[in-house]
C-alpha positions in Angstrom: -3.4 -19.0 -6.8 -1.6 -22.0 -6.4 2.3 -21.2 -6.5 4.3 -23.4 -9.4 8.1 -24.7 -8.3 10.8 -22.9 -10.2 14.7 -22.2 -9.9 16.1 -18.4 -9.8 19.2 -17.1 -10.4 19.6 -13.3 -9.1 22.8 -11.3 -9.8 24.3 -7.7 -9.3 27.2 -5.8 -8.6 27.9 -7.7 -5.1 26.3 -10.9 -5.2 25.8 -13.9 -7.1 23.4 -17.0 -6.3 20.8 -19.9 -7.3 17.5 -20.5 -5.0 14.4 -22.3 -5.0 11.0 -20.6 -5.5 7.5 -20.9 -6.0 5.7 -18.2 -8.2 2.6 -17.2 -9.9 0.9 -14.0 -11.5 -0.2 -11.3 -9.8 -2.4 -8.3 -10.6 -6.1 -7.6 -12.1 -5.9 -5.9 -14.8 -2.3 -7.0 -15.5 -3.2 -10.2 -15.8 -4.2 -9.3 -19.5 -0.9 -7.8 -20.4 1.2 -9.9 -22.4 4.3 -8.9 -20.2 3.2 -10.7 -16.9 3.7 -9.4 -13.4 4.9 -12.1 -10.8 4.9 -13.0 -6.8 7.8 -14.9 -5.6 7.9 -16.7 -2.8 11.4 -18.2 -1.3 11.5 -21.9 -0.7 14.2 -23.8 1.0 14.5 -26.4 -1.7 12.2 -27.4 -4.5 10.3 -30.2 -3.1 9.1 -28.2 0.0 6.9 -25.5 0.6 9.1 -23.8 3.5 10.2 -20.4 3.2 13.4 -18.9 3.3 14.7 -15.1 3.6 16.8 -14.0 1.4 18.4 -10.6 0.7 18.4 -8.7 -2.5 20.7 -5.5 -3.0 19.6 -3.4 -0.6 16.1 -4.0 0.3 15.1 -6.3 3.5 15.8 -9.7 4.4 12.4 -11.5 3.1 10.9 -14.6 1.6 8.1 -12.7 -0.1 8.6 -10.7 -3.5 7.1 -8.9 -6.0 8.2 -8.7 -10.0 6.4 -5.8 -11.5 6.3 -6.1 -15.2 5.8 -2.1 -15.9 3.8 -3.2 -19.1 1.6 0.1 -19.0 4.6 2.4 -18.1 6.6 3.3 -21.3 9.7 4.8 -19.4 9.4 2.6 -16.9 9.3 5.2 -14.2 6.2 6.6 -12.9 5.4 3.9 -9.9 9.5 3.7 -8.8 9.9 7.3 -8.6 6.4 8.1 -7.0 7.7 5.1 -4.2 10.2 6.5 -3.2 8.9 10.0 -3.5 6.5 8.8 -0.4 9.9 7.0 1.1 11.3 10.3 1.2 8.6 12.5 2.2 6.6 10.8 4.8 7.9 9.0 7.8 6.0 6.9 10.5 4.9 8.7 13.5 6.4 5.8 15.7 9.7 5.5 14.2 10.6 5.9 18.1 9.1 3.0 19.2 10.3 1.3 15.8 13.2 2.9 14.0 13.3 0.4 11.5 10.1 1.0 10.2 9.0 2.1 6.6 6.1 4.3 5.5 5.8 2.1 2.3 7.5 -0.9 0.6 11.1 -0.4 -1.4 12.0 -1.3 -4.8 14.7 -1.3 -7.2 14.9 -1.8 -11.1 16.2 -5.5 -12.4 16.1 -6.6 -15.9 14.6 -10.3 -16.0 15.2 -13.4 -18.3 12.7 -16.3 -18.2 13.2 -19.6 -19.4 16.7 -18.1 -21.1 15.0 -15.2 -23.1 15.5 -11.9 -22.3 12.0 -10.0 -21.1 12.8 -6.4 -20.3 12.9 -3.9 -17.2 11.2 -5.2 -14.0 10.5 -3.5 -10.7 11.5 -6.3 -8.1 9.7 -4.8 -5.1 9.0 -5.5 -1.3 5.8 -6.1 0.1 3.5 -3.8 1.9 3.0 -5.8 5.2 3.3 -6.1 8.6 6.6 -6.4 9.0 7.2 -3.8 6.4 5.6 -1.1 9.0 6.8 -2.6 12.2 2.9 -3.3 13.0 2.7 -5.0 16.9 2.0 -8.1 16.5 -1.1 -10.3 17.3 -0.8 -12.0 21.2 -2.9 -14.6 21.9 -6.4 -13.3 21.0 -5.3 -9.5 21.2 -5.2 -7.2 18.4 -2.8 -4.6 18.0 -1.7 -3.3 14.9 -3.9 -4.0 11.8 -3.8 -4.0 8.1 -6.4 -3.2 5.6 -6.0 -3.3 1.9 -7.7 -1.1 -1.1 -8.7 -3.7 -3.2 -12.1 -2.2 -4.7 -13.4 1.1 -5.4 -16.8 0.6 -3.5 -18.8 2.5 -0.5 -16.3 2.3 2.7 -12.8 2.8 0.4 -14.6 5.9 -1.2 -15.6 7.1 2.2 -19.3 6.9 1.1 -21.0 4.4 3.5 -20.6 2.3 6.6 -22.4 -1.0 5.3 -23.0 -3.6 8.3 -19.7 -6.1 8.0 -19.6 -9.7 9.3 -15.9 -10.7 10.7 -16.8 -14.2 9.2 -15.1 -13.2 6.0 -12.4 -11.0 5.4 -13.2 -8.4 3.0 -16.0 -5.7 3.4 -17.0 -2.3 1.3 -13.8 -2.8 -0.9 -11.3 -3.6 2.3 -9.5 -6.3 2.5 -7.6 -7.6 5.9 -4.4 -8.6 5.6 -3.3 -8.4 9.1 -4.4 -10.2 10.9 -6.8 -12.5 10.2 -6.7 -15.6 11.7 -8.5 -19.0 12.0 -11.1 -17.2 9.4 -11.3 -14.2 11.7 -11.4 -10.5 10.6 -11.5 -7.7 12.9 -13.5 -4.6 11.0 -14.7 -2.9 14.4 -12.3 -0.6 14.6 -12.2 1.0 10.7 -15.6 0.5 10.6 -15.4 3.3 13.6 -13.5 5.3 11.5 -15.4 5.0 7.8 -19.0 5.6 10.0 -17.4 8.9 11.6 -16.2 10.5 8.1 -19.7 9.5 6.6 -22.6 9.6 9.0 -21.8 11.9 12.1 -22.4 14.9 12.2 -19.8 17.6 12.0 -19.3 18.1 15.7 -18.6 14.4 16.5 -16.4 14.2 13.5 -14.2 17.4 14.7 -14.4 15.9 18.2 -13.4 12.2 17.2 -11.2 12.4 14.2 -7.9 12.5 15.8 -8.5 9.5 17.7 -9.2 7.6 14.3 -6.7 9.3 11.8 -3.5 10.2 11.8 -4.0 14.1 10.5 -0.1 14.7 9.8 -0.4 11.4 7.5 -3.6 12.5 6.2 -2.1 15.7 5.3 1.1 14.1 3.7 -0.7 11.7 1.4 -3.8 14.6 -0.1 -0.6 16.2 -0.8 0.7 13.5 -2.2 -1.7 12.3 -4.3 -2.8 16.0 -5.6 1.3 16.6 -6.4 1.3 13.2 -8.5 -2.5 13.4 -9.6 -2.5 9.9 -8.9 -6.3 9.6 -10.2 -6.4 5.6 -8.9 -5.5 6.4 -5.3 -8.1 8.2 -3.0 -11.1 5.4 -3.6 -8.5 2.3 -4.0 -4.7 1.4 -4.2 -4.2 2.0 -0.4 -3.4 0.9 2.4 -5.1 1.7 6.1 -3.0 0.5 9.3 -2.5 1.1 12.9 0.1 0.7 14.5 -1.0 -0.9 17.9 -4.3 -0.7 20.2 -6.3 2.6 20.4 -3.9 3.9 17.5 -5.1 6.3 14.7 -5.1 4.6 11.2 -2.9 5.7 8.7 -2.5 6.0 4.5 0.4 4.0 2.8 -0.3 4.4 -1.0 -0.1 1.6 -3.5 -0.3 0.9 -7.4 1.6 4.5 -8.5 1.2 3.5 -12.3 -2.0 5.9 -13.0 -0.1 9.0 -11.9 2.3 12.1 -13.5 -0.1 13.2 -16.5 -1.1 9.1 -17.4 -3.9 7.1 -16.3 -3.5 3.4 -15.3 -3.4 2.0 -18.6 -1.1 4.8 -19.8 -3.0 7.1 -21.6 -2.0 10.3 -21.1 -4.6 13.1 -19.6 -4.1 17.1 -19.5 -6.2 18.4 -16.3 -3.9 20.2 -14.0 -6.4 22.5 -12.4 -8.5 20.1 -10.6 -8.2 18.8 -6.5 -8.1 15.0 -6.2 -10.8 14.2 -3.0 -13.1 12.0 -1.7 -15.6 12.5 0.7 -13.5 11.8 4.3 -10.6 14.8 2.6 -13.5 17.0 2.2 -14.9 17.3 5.8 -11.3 17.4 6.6 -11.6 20.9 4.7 -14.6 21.6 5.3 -15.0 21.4 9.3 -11.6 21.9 10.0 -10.7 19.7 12.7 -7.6 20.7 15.2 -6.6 23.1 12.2 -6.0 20.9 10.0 -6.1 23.5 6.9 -3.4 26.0 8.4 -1.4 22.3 9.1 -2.2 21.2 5.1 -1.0 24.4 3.9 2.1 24.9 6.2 2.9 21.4 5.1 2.5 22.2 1.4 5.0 25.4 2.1 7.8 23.1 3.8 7.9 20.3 1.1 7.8 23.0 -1.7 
């Protein structure tokens, strides 16, 4: 947890410089890989713990960063291409209200060295975030946009219950909040709504309500998305939920594209390619058919073919 003081140098066609960081390991299961995966934080010098933005090639001006070791991805390709797959696809519905915002986080390839020894191909990625998506910020003690991880594959991230939650603490069913929670304050009202509607309503509140909970063009994008890939970890974790302000529908922003393209997440490879990747809120999209939302799907899958 605790981020160690280090020094970075970063260099590419362009640019050439030195900075102060702190860093530590990152992942669950990648913890175990002997290749380690790494979060980098920007520091303005190496006795404080103030950030400082910083620009790399061509993604955002940040302090935050990811190093993705790609130790379960033997061509080093599955999770870059899928992001920017979704990049190119799928664009937020408010792009007019923020033009600068991105469906997902970017990435570029960058070999590393540590400690003077060369240690092979890295992803250095942005963070999924607020600022990422151009979420409205928190004012005073109003909520506008939110952010809600998929850390765990449990009852509310499968679609499968609506458990009681306690805004005490902030994860619940396999959620975590990471926008914005504040002064030990979570705020699960709102996709608690939404996770009760696709699992306990009946069919004619859900094809009355829906809409106002989920963005269907979104929806439609990433069931595509994921069914195109067969990205097997991505429909009951390895997702993000958001809104972008007040009274907003949520939205999907995948995450964690290593289990996808013919390989599960520790890259062994699996055959099926007749099956449909679902969980229970993408089937009573199918099934009751809300604002027709099939003839959408499959125009949808007709344009991006």
């Amino acid at each position: 947890e605790t981020k160690n003081m280090a020094r970075v140098g970063y260099v590419d066609s362009t640019s050439n410089f030195n900075m102060d960081i702190g860093i530590e390991l990152r992942g669950n299961s990648a913890l175990n890989y002997p290749k380690k995966s790494y979060d980098l934080e920007v520091r303005i010098d190496s006795l404080s713990k103030v950030s400082a933005d910083i620009q790399f090639g061509p993604l955002r001006n940040d302090d935050d960063w990811i190093l993705n070791s790609l130790y379960n991805e033997p061509l080093k390709l599955r999770s870059y291409f899928s992001t920017k797959l979704w990049l190119d696809v799928h664009s937020p519905s408010y792009l007019s209200q923020s033009p600068k915002a991105k469906s997902s986080n970017d990435l570029v390839f960058a070999e590393v060295f540590l400690n003077e020894a060369y240690v092979g191909v890295y992803l250095l990625s942005e963070p999924v975030d607020r600022k990422q998506l151009k979420l409205r910020k928190m004012q005073n003690d109003t909520v506008y946009g939110q952010l809600f991880k998929a850390n765990s594959s449990m009852d509310a991230t499968k679609f499968i219950k609506a458990s009681t939650f306690n805004n005490a603490f902030p994860r619940w069913g396999g959620f975590q909040m990471k926008y914005p929670y504040v002064n030990y304050k979570a705020h699960w009202e709102e996709i608690y709504q939404l996770v009760a509607l696709a699992t306990t309503e009946d069919d004619k509140k859900f094809v009355g309500r829906i809409e106002q909970h989920l963005d269907l063009d979104n929806a439609i994008d990433y069931f595509i998305f994921v069914n195109l890939l067969r990205a097997t970890d991505n429909l009951e974790k390895n997702y993000y939920l958001a809104r972008y302000t007040q009274d907003a529908p949520y939205f999907f922003i995948p995450w964690d594209l290593d289990g996808v393209l013919g390989c599960i997440q520790d890259a062994k490879p699996i055959t099926t390619t007749n099956d449909v990747l679902s969980n229970r809120l993408f089937d009573r999209l199918l099934a009751t058919n809300p604002a027709n939302y099939r003839s959408r799907l499959k125009a949808r899958w007709e344009q991006l073919r």
